[in-house]
C-alpha positions as CSV (number, residue, x, y, z in Angstrom):
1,X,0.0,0.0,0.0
2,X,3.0,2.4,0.9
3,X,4.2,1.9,-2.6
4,X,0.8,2.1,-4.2
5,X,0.4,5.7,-2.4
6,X,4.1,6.6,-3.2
7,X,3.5,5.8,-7.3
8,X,0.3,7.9,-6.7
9,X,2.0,11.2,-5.4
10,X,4.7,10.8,-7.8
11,X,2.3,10.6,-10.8
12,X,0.2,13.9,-9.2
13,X,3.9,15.0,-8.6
14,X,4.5,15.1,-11.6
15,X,1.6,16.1,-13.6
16,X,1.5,19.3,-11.4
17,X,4.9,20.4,-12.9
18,X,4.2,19.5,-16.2
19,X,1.0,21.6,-15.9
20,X,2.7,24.3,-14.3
21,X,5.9,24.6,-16.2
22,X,6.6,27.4,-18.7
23,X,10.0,29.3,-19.8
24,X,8.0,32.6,-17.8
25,X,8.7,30.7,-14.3
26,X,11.9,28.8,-15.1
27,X,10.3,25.6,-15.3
28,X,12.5,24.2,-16.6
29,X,15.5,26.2,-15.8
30,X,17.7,25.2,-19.1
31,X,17.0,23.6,-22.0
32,X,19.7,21.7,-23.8
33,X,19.5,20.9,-27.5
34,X,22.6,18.6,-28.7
35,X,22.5,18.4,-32.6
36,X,25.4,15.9,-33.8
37,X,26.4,16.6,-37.3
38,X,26.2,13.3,-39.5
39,X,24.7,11.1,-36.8
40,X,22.5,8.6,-38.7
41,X,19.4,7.0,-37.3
42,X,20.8,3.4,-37.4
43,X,23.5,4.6,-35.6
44,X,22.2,4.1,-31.9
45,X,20.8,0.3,-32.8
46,X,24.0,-0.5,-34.2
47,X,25.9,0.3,-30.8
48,X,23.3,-0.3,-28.4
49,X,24.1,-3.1,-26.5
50,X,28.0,-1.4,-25.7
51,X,26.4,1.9,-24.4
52,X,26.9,3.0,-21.1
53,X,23.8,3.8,-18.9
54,X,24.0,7.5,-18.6
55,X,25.3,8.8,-22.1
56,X,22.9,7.3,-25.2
57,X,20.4,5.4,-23.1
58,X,19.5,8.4,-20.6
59,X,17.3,8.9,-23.5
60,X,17.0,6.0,-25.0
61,X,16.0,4.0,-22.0
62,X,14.6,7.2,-19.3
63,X,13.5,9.6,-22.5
64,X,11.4,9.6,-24.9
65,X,13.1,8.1,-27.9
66,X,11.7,8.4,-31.8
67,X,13.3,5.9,-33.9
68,X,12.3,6.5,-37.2
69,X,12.8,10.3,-37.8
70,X,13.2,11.3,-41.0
71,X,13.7,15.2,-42.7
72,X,11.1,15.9,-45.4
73,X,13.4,17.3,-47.9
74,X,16.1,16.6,-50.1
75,X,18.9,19.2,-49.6
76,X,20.3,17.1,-46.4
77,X,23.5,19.7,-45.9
78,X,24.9,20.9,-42.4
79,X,23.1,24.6,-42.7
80,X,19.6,23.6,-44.1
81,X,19.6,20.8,-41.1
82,X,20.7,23.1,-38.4
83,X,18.1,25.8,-39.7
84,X,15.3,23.4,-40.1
85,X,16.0,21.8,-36.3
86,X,15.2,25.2,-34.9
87,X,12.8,27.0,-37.1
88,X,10.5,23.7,-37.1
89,X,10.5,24.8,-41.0
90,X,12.1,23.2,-44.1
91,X,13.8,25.3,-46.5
92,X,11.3,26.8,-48.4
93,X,9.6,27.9,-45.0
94,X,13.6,29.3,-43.6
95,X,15.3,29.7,-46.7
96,X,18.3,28.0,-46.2
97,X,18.9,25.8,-49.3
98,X,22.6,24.9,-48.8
99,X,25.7,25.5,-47.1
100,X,26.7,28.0,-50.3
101,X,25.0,29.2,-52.9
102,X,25.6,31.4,-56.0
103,X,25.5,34.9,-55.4
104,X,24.6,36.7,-58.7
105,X,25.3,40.5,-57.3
106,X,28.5,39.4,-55.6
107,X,29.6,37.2,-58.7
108,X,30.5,34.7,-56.3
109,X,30.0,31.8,-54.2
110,X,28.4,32.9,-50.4
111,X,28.4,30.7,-47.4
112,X,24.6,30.5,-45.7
113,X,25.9,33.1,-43.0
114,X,29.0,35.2,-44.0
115,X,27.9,38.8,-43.6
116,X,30.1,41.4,-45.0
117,X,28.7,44.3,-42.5
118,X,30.1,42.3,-39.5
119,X,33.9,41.4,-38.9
120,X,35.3,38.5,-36.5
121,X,35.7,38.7,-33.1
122,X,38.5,36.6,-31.3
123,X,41.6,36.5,-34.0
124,X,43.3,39.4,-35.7
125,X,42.7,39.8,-39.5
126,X,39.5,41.7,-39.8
127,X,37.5,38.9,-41.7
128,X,34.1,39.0,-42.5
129,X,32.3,38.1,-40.0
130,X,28.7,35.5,-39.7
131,X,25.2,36.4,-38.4
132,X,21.6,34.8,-39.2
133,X,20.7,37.7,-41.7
134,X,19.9,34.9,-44.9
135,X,17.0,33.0,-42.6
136,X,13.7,34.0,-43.7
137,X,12.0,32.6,-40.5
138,X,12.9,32.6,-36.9
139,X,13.8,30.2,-34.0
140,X,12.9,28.9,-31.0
141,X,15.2,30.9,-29.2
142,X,14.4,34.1,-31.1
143,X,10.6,33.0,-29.8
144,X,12.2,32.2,-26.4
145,X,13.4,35.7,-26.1
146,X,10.4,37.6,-27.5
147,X,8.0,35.7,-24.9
148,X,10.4,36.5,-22.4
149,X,11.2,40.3,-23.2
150,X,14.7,38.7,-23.0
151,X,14.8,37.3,-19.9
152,X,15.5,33.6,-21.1
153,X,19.2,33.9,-22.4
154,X,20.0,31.8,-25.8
155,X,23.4,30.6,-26.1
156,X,24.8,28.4,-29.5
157,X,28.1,26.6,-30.2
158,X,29.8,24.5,-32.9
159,X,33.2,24.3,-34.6
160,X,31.5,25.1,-37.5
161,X,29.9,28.9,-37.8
162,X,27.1,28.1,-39.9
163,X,26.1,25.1,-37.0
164,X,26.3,27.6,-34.4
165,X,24.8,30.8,-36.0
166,X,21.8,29.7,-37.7
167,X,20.3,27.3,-34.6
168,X,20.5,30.8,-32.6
169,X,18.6,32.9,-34.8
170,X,18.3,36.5,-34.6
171,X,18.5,37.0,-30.8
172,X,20.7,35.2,-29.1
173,X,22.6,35.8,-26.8
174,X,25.5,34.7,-28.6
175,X,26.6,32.4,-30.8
176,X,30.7,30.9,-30.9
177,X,32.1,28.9,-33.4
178,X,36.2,28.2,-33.9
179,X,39.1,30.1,-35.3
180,X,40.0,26.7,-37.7
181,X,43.7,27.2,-37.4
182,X,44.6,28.1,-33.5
183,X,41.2,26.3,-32.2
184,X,40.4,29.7,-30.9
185,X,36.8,30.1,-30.3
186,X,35.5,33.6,-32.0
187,X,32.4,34.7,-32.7
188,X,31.5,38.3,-34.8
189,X,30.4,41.5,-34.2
190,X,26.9,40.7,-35.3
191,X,27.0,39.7,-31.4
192,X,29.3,41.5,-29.5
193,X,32.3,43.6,-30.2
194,X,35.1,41.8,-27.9
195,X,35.1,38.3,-26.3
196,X,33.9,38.8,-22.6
197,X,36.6,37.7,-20.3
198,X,35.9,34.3,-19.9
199,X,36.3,33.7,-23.3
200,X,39.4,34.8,-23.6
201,X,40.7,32.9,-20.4
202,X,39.4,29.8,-22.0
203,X,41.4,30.8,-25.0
204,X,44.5,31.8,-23.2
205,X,44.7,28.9,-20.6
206,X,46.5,26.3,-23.2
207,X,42.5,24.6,-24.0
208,X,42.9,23.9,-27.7
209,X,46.4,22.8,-27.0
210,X,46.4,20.2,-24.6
211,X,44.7,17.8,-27.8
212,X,47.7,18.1,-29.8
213,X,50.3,15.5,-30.1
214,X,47.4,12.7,-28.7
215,X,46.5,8.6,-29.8
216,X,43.2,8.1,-30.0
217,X,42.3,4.9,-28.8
218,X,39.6,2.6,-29.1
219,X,37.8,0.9,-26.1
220,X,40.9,-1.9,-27.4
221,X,43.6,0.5,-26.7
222,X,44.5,0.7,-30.6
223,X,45.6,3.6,-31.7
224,X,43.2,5.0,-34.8
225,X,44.5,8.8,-35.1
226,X,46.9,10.5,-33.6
227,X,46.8,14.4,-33.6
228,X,50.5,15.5,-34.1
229,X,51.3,19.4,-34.6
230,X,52.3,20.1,-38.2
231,X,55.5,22.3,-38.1
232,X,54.2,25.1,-40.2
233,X,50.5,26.2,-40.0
234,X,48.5,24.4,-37.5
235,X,45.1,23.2,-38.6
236,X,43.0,22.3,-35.7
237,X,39.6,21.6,-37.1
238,X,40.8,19.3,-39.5
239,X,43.2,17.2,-37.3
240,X,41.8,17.4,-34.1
241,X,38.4,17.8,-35.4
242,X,38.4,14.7,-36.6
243,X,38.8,12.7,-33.5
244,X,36.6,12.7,-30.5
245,X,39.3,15.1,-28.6
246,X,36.7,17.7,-30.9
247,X,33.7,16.9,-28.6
248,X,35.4,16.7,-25.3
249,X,36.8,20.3,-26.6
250,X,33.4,21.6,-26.7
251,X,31.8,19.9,-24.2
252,X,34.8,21.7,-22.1
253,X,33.9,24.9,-23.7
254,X,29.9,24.0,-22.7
255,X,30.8,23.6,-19.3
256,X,32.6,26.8,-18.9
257,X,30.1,28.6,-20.7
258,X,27.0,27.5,-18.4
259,X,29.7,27.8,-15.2
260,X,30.3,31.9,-16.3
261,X,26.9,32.8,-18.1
262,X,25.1,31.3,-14.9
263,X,22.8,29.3,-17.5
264,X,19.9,27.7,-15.5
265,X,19.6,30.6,-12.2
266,X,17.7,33.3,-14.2
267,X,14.0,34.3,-14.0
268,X,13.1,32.7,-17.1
269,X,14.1,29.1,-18.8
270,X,17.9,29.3,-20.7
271,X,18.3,27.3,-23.8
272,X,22.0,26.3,-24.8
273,X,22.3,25.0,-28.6
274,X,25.4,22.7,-28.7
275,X,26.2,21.2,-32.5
276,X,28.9,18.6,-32.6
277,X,30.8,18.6,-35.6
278,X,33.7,16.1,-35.0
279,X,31.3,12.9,-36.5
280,X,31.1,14.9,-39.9
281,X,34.8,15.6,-40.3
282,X,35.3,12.0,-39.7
283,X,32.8,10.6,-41.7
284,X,33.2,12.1,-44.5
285,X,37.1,10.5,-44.6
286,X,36.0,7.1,-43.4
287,X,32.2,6.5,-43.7
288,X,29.8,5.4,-41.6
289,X,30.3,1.6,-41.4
290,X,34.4,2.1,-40.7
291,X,35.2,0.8,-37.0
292,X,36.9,4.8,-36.6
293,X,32.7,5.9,-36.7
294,X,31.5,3.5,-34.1
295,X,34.9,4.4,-32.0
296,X,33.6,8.2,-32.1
297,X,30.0,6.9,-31.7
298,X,31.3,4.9,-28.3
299,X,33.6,7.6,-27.2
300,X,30.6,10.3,-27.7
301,X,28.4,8.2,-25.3
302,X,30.6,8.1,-22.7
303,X,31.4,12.3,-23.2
304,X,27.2,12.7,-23.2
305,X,27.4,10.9,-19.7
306,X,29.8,12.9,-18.2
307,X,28.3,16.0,-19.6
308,X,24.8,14.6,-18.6
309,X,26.1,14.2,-15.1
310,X,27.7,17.9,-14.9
311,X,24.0,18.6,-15.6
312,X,22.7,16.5,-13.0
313,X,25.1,18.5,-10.2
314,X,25.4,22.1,-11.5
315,X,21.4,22.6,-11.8
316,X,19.7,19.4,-11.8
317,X,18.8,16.9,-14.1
318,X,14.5,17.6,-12.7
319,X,15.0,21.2,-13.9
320,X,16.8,20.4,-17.5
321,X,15.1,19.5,-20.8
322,X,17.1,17.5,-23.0
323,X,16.5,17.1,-26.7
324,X,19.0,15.6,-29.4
325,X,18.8,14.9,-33.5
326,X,21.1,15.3,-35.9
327,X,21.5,17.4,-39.3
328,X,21.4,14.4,-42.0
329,X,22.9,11.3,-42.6
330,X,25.5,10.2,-44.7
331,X,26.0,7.6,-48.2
332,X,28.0,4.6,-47.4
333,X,31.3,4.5,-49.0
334,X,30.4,3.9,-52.5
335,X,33.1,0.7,-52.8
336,X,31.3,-1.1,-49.7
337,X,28.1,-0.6,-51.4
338,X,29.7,-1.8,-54.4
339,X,30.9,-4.8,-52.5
340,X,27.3,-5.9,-51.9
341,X,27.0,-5.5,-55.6
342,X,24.8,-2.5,-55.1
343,X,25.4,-0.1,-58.1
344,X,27.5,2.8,-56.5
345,X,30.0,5.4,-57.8
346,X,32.4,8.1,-56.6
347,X,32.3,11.6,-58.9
348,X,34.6,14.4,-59.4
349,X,32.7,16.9,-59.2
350,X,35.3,19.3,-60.9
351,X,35.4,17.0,-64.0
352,X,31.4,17.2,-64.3
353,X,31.5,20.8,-63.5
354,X,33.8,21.1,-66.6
355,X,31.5,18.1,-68.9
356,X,28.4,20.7,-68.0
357,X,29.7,24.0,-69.1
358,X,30.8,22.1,-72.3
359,X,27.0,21.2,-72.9
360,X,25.7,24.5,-72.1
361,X,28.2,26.8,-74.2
362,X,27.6,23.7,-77.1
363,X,23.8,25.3,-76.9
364,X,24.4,29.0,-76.2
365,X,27.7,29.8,-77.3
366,X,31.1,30.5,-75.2
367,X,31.1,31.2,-71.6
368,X,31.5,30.2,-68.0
369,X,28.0,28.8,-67.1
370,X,29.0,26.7,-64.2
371,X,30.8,29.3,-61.9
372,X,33.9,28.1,-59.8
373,X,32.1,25.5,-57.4
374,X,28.7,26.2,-58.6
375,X,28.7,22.3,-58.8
376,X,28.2,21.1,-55.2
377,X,26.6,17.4,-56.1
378,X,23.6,17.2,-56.6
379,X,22.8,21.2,-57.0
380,X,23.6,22.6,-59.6
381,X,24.5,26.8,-59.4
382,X,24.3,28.9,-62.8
383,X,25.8,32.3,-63.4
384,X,22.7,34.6,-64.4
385,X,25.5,37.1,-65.6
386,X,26.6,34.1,-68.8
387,X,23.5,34.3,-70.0
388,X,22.9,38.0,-70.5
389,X,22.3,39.5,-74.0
390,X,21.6,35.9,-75.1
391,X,18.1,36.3,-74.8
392,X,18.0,33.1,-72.5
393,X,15.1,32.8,-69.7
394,X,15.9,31.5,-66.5
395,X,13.6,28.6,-67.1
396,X,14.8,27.4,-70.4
397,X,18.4,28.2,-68.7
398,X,17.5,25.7,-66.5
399,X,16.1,23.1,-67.9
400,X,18.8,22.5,-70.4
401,X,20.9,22.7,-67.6
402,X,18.7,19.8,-65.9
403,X,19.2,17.8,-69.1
404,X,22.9,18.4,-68.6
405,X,22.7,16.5,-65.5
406,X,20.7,13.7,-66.4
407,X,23.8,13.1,-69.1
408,X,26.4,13.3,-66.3
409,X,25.0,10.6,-64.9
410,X,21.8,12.2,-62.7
411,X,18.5,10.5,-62.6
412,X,16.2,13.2,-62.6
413,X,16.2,16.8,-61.7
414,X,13.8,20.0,-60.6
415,X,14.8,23.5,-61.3
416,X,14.4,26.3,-59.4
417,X,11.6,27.9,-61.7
418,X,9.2,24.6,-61.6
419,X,9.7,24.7,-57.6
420,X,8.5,28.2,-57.7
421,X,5.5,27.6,-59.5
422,X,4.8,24.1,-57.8
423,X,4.9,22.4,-60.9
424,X,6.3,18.6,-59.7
425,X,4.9,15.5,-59.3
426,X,2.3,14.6,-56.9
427,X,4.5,12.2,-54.8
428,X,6.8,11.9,-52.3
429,X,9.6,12.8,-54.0
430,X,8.1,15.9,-55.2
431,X,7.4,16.8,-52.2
432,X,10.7,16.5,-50.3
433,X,12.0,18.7,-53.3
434,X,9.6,21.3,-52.9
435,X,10.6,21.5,-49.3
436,X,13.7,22.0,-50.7
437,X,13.0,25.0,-52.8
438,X,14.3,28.8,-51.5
439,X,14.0,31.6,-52.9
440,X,17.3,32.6,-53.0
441,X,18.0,34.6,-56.5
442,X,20.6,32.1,-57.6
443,X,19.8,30.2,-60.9
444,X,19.7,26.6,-59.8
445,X,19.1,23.0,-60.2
446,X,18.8,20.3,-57.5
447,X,19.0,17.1,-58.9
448,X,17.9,13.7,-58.1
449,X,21.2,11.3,-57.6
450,X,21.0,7.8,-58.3
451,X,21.4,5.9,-54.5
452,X,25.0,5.3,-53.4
453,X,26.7,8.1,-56.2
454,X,28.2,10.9,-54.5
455,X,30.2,14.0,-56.2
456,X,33.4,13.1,-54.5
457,X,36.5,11.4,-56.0
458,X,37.2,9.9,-52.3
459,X,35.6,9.4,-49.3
460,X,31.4,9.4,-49.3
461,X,28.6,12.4,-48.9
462,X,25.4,13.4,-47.9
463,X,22.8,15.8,-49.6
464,X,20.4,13.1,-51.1
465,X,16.3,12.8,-50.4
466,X,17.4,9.0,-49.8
467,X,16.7,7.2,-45.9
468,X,20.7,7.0,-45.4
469,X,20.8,10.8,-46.0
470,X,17.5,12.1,-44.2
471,X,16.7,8.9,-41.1
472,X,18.6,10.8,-37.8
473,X,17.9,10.6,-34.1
474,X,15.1,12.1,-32.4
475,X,15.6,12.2,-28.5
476,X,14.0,14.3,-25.4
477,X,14.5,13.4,-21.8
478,X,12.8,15.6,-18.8
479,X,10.1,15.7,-16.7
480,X,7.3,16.4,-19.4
481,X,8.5,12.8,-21.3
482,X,6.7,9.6,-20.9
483,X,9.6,7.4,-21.7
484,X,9.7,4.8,-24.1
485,X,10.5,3.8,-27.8
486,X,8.0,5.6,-30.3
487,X,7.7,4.3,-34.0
488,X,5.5,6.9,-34.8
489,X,6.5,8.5,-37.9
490,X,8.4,12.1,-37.2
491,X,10.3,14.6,-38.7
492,X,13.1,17.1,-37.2
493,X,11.0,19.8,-37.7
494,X,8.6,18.2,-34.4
495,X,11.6,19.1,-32.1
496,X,10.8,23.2,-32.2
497,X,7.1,22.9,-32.0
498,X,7.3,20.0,-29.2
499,X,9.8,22.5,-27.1
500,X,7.8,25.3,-27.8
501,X,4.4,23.7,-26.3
502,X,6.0,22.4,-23.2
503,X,7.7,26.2,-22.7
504,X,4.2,27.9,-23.4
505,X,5.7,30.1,-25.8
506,X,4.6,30.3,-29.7
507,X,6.0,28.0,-32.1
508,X,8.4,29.8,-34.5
509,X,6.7,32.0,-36.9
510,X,6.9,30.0,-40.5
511,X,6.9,26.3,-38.4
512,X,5.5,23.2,-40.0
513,X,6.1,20.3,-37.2
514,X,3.8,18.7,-35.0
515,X,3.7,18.5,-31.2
516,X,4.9,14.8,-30.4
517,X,1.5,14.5,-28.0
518,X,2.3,10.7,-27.9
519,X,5.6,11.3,-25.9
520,X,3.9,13.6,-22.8
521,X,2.6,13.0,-19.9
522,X,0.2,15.4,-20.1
523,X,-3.1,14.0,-18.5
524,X,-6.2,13.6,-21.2
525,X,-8.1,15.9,-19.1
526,X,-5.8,19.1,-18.9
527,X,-4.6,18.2,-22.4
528,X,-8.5,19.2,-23.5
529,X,-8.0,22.4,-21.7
530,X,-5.0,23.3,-23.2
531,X,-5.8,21.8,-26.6
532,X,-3.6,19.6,-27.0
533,X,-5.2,16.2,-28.9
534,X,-3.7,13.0,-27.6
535,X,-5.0,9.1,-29.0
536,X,-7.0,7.3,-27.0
537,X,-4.1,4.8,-26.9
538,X,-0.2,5.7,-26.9
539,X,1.9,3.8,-29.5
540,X,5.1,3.6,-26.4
541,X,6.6,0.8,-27.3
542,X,8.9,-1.7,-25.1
543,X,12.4,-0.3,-24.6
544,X,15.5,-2.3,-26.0
């Protein structure tokens, strides 16, 4: 009976704090999104059984875990995931179509958040600096922050600028990425105009050195990598980057960062956007069934428990939300698909880049209608400034240039004009392409690969509308979270939304996802008052 009565005030327990909970009363105190860059879906499966108990399976086991999550587009890159995570949009809701893009004013290719009106903060040089200006929707922190009047602080950090810029948005607090060389992490005036102090003590205090000149073992003790210093210019994200040194690097910089910005004591709930980037480096090199990628995996587990547990004792693990995807997939290496006799191909993409110029000035005459790395496979980039005085529309441009494609080796393609006017097939496919779509001015093409051919001479790729490309993680653990395994179909674009309910604030302004109703605890009753619709019957499943 003591236990019965004991289950029975924990169950009241806690449907009074899921009731009562919103960002305006710090309930919870933080939220932590961890986004891992080319962290496929199969991933967790594949390692389950060698995972310890507090890393992966804190969610898997004690959270809510969503197991076949897929995106709803085809342009699986690093920037159109990140966006997408945390405007609960796809790209033709946020805008973001790739990582770079053709810029026809410029005459060059642009990143998805260089901004010439800001400069770097953190290293000398006066480089152009990032900022969100190219999203066309907000965030969940920018809605954070508005409900708030700024009380709920927004903090974001990657190696990578574009993976830490475009998850903040417009408002936060800040956002830090590294300087790629020295390790240094920077950020840009768009934020702040000098690095407060203890940034620059983290800098200072020998961080980013103390991975150099490191094995990297696996759980085995053999040595995979080994990070030795080159003698001339050091290059930090592409050495130590690729080893899981990267994540313990920011997981340091995490802990510093909550420690000094006193995340998790304010009036309001904090939300801290961490994007690991070490799995991409790596997996690009390797792929994702090379025993370096389930090293990283294994070593990643046992960094999320430690982190998990900082958690625990610096605020408490009853007063954090926890969510984690990741930005896409990734192709296996196209000879072990081979080896299972699956058609498969590696592609240079400068060769093609050179073929498809040759077809379009064969058509319109002499010119340079594939700019310098307008070719990023599958999407095709054309200079608008070729074609002038040729009395060439931007659809016919297109098209011929689609046809190009289809003779170097593409199955299919959609241009940027038929997006526009919504002129695809009534299928799946056409609709993960018109997902796809932005309205960036560029002249473009984003065609349709044939499964396991990527445009790189080595190594493997991502940016297909294929299940190895778009199937990630979808993970929340808190309070609010009946736990369990939920087959349920979702999409990354549920994480914002499903935040943004529990934290009583608006979804972001141009979102498309769904709240994951299934995965609450949310009584049937108060759900009615709050108008939230749950099934009669949850589809929880049985955990591993």
């Amino acid at each position: 009976m003591r236990y019965r009565i004991a289950a029975l005030l924990l169950t009241v327990l806690l449907n009074c704090t899921v009731l009562s909970a919103s960002a305006y009363n710090a309930q919870p105190k933080l939220v932590v999104v961890i986004v891992i860059d080319q962290f496929r879906g199969d991933y967790l499966e594949r390692a389950h059984d060698q995972l310890v108990p507090d890393g992966f399976r804190l969610l898997i086991d004690r959270g809510a875990y969503f197991d076949s999550c897929n995106y709803g587009y085809a342009n699986t890159r690093t920037a159109p995931g990140h966006a997408t995570l945390f405007t609960g949009a796809y790209s033709d809701g946020h805008g973001i179509l790739a990582n770079e893009w053709w810029d026809p004013v410029k005459k060059k290719m642009v990143t998805s958040v260089e901004d010439d009106t800001t400069r770097i903060v953190g290293v000398s040089g006066g480089e152009p600096g990032a900022s969100p200006h190219k999203l066309l929707a907000d965030t969940i922190g920018d809605e954070l922050r508005l409900a708030t009047q700024g009380r709920a602080r927004v903090f974001s950090i990657s190696l990578k600028d574009r993976s830490a810029v475009l998850p903040g948005g417009f408002s936060a607090n800040a956002a830090y990425w590294i300087d790629h060389s020295s390790g240094a992490w920077i950020t840009s005036t768009y934020y702040m105009n000098s690095l407060p102090a203890w940034v620059q003590q983290f800098n200072s205090s020998g961080n980013s050195d103390k991975y150099w000149n490191r094995e990297w073992k696996n759980n085995a003790g053999q040595v995979l990598r080994n990070t030795n210093k080159p003698a001339q210019k050091a290059d930090f994200y592409g050495i130590i980057g690729s080893t899981p040194f990267a994540n313990d690097y920011e997981f340091d910089f995490a802990r510093t960062l909550i420690t000094n910005e006193k995340l998790g004591q304010g009036p309001a709930t904090d939300l801290l956007l961490i994007s690991l980037s070490a799995n991409d480096i790596l997996g690009h090199q390797v792929g994702p069934d090379s025993p370096q990628i389930e090293a990283m995996a294994l070593a990643l587990d046992r960094q999320l428990a430690g982190f998990f547990g900082f958690l625990g004792k610096q605020i408490g693990l009853g007063n954090v939300l926890i969510a984690l995807s990741a930005d896409h997939g990734i192709s296996p290496m196209p000879p072990v698909a081979s080896s299972f006799r699956l058609p498969a191909a590696n592609l240079d993409e400068r060769q093609l880049s050179a073929r498809l110029n040759d077809i379009l000035a064969a058509k319109y005459g002499p010119g340079t209608y594939v700019p310098r790395g307008g070719l990023s496979w599958p999407v095709l980039f054309l200079d608008e400034n070729a074609f002038a005085g040729k009395n060439v529309r931007e659809a016919d441009a297109e098209h011929t240039a689609g046809e190009a494609l289809k003779q170097v080796g593409m199955r299919s393609y959609f241009t940027r004009s038929e997006l526009a006017d919504f002129r695809v097939p009534a299928d799946e496919l056409g609709r993960r392409y018109l997902h796809s779509f932005s309205p960036e001015p560029s002249w473009y093409v984003l065609g349709v690969p044939a499964p396991y051919f990527v445009g790189t001479s080595r190594g493997t790729d991502h940016a297909s509308p294929y299940n190895y490309d778009t199937h990630v993680p979808l993970a929340f653990f808190g309070l609010p979270f009946q736990p369990g395994v939920y087959r349920e179909h979702s999409e990354p674009v549920d994480l914002a939304v499903t935040l943004a309910s529990l934290l009583g604030i608006n979804a972001p302004n141009s979102a498309v996802g769904r709240v994951l109703t299934e995965a609450l605890r949310i009584p049937p009753n108060a759900a009615a008052r709050r108008g939230i619709m749950i099934p009669a019957e949850t589809s929880k499943e049985d955990k591993h």
